[in-house]
Wavefront OBJ file of the C-alpha trace (Angstrom):
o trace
v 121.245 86.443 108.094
v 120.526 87.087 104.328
v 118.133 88.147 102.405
v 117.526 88.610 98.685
v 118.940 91.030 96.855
v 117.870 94.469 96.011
v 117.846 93.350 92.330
v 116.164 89.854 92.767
v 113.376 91.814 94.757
v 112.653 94.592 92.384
v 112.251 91.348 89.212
v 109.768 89.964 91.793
v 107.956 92.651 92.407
v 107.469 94.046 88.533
v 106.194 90.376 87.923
v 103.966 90.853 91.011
v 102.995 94.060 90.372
v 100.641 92.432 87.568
v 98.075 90.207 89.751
v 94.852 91.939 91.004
v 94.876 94.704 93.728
v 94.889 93.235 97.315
v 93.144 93.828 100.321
v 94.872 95.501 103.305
v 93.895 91.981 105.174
v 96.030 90.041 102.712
v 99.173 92.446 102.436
v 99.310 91.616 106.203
v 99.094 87.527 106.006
v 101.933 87.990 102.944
v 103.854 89.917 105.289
v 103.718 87.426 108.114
v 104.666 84.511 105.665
v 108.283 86.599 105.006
v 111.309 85.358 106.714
v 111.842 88.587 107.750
v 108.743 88.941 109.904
v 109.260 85.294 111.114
v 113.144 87.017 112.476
v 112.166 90.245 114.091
v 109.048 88.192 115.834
v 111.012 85.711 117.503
v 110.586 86.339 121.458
v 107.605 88.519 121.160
v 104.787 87.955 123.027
v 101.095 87.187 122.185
v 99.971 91.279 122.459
v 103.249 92.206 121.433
v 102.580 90.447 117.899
v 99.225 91.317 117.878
v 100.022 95.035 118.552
v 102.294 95.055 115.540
v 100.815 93.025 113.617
v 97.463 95.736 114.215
v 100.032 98.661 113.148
v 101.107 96.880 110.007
v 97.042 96.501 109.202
v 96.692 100.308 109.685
v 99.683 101.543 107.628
v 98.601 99.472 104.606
v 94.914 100.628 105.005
v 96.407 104.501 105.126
v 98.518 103.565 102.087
v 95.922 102.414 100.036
v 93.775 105.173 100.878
v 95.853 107.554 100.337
v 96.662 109.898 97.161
v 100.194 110.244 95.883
v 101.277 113.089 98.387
v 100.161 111.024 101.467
v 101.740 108.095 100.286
v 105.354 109.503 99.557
v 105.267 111.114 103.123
v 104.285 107.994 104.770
v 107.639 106.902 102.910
v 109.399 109.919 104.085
v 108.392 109.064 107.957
v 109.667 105.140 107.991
v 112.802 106.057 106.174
v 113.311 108.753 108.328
v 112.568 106.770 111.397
v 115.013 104.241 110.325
v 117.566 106.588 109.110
v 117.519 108.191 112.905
v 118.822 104.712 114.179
v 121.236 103.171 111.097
v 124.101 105.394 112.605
v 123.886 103.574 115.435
v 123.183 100.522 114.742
v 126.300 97.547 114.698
v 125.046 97.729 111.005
v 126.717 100.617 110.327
v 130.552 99.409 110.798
v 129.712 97.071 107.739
v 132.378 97.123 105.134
v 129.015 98.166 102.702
v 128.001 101.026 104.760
v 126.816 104.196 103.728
v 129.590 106.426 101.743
v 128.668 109.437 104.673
v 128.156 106.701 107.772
v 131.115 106.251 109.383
v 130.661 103.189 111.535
v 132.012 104.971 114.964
v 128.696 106.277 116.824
v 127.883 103.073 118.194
v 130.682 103.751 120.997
v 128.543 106.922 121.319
v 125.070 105.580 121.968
v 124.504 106.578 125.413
v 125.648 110.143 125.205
v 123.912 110.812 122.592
v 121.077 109.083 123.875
v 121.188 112.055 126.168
v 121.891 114.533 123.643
v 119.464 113.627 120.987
v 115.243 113.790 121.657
v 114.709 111.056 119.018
v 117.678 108.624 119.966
v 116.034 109.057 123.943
v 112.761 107.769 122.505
v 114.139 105.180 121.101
v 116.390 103.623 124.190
v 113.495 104.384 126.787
v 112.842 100.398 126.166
v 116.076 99.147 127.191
v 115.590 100.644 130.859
v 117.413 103.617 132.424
v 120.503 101.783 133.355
v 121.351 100.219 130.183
v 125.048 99.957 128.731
v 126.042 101.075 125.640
v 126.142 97.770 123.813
v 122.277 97.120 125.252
v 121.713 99.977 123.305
v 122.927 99.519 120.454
v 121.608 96.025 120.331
v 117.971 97.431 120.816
v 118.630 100.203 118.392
v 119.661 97.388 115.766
v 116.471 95.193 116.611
v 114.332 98.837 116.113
v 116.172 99.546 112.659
v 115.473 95.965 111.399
v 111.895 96.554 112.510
v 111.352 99.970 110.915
v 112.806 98.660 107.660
v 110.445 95.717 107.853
v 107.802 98.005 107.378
v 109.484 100.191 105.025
v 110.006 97.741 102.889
v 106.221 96.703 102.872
v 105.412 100.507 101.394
v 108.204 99.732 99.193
v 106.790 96.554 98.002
v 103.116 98.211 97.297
v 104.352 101.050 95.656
v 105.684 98.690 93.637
v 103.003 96.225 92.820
v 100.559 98.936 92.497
v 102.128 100.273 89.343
v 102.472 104.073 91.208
v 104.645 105.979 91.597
v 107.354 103.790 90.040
v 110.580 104.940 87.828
v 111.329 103.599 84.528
v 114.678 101.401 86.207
v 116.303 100.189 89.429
v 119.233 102.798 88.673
v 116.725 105.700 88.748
v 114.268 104.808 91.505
v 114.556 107.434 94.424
v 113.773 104.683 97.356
v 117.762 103.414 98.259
v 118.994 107.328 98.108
v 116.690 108.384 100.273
v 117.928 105.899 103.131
v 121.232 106.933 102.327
v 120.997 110.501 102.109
v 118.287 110.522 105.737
v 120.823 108.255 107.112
v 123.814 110.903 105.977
v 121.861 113.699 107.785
v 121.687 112.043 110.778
v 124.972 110.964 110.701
v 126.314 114.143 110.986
v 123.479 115.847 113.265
v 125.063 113.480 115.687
v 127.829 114.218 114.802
v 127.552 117.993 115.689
v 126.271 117.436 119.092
v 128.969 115.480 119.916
v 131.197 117.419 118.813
v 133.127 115.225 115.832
v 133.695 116.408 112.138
v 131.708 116.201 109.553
v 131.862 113.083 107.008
v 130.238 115.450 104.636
v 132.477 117.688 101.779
v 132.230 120.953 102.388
v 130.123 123.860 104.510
v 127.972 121.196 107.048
v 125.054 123.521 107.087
v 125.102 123.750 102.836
v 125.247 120.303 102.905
v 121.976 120.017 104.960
v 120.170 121.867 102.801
v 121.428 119.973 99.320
v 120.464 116.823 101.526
v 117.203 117.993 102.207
v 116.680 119.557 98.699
v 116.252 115.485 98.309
v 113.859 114.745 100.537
v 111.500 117.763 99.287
v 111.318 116.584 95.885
v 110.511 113.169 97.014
v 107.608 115.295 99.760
v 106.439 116.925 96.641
v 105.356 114.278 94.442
v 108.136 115.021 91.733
v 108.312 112.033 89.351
v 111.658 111.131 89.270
v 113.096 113.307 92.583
v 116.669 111.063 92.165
v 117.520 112.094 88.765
v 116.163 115.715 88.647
v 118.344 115.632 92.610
v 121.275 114.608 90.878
v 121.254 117.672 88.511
v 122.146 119.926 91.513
v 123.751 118.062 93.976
v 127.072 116.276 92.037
v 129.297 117.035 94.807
v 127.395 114.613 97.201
v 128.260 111.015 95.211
v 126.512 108.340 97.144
v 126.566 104.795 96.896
v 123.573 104.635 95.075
v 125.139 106.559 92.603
l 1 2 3 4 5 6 7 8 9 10 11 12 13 14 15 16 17 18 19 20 21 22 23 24 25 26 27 28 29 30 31 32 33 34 35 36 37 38 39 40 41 42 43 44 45 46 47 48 49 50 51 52 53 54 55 56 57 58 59 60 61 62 63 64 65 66 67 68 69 70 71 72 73 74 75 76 77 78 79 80 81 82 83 84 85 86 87 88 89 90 91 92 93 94 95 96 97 98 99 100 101 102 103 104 105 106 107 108 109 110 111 112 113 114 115 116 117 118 119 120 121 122 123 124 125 126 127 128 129 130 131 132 133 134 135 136 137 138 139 140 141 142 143 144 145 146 147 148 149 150 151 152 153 154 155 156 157 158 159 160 161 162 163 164 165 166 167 168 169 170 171 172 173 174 175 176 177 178 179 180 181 182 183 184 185 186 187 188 189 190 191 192 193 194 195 196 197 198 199 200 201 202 203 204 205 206 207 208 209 210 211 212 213 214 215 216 217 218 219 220 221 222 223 224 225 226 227 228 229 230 231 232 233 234 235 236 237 238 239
């Protein structure tokens, strides 16, 4: 499957971002006209679309009511919520991965769906006796999902004109799914006992991690670059 590009997306949106504000109701029909939605809907059934369709409706109608603080955590949950399953996901053994995602917890994703309160959640669909690759097939299909909708906040932060940085380069949206995906990486990681794929002292490199995710919490206007003042050690790919 492909999809644009980060690059060709951001040109569409700044041209986008121009035309008149829209109603939740209309966000949603865009939405549904995506390829992506038309992918992750195939085999769902009548409530099962409605249902998620009825979730989309009331994240964009929180989002647009919503001040600057409320909107970057509603960023900070879905990239979070995403971030806890792109270590195990098959996506993760992609050449393009993460620089701090290793690729290897898929082999890993029933232990730790034992281990790990948010990874149990997430499997409790695939039934109690599923293998490993069942769940890491459904933990794919949730990621996909989750950055469906992550990509919808994305896409009206944009168009709205808020919140935005002056360039691609500087916009804090791509490190934060790398550096939430990083943290989960190695929480996993440390319950299962495997090394870090972080430099250093694990725990300091929680907190540098996190350091990230508080400036974007806080409403600072540029949390990458005033982030990448402190943290040089950690390069990322979005560097």
């Amino acid at each position: 499957m492909r999809y644009a590009s980060v690059g060709t997306m951001w040109k569409w949106l700044k041209n986008f971002r121009k035309r008149p504000p829209l109603t939740a109701e209309v966000w949603v029909q865009n939405a549904e006209q995506l390829p992506h939605w038309q992918i992750i809907s195939q085999g769902w059934s009548p409530e099962t679309a409605a249902g998620t369709r009825q979730m989309l409706l009331e994240l964009v109608q929180s989002y647009l009511a919503s001040d600057l603080i409320a909107r970057r955590e509603l960023h900070l949950k879905w990239a979070n919520d995403k971030a806890t399953l792109y270590p195990l996901s098959a996506m993760s053994a992609k050449p393009d991965r993460y620089r701090y995602v290793s690729g290897e917890l898929p082999a890993y994703a029933r232990e730790l769906a034992a281990l790990a309160p948010p990874v149990q959640t997430m499997a409790e669909g695939a039934g109690a006796g599923a293998s490993n690759e069942q769940l890491v097939g459904r933990f794919g299909m949730l990621h996909v999902q989750m950055s469906f909708f992550s990509s919808i906040l994305h896409a009206m932060r944009n168009y709205l004109g808020d919140d935005v940085t002056r360039t691609e380069a500087d916009d804090w949206q791509s490190p934060l799914n790398e550096i939430l995906s990083a943290f989960w990486e190695n929480h996993y990681r440390g319950l299962l006992g495997l090394p870090t794929t972080l430099r250093g002292d694990t725990e300091d490199a929680f907190q540098v991690l996190l350091a990230f995710a508080e400036l974007v919490s806080n409403g600072h206007p540029n949390p990458y670059a005033e982030w990448r003042k402190t943290a040089p050690a950690l390069a990322l790919r979005s560097n």
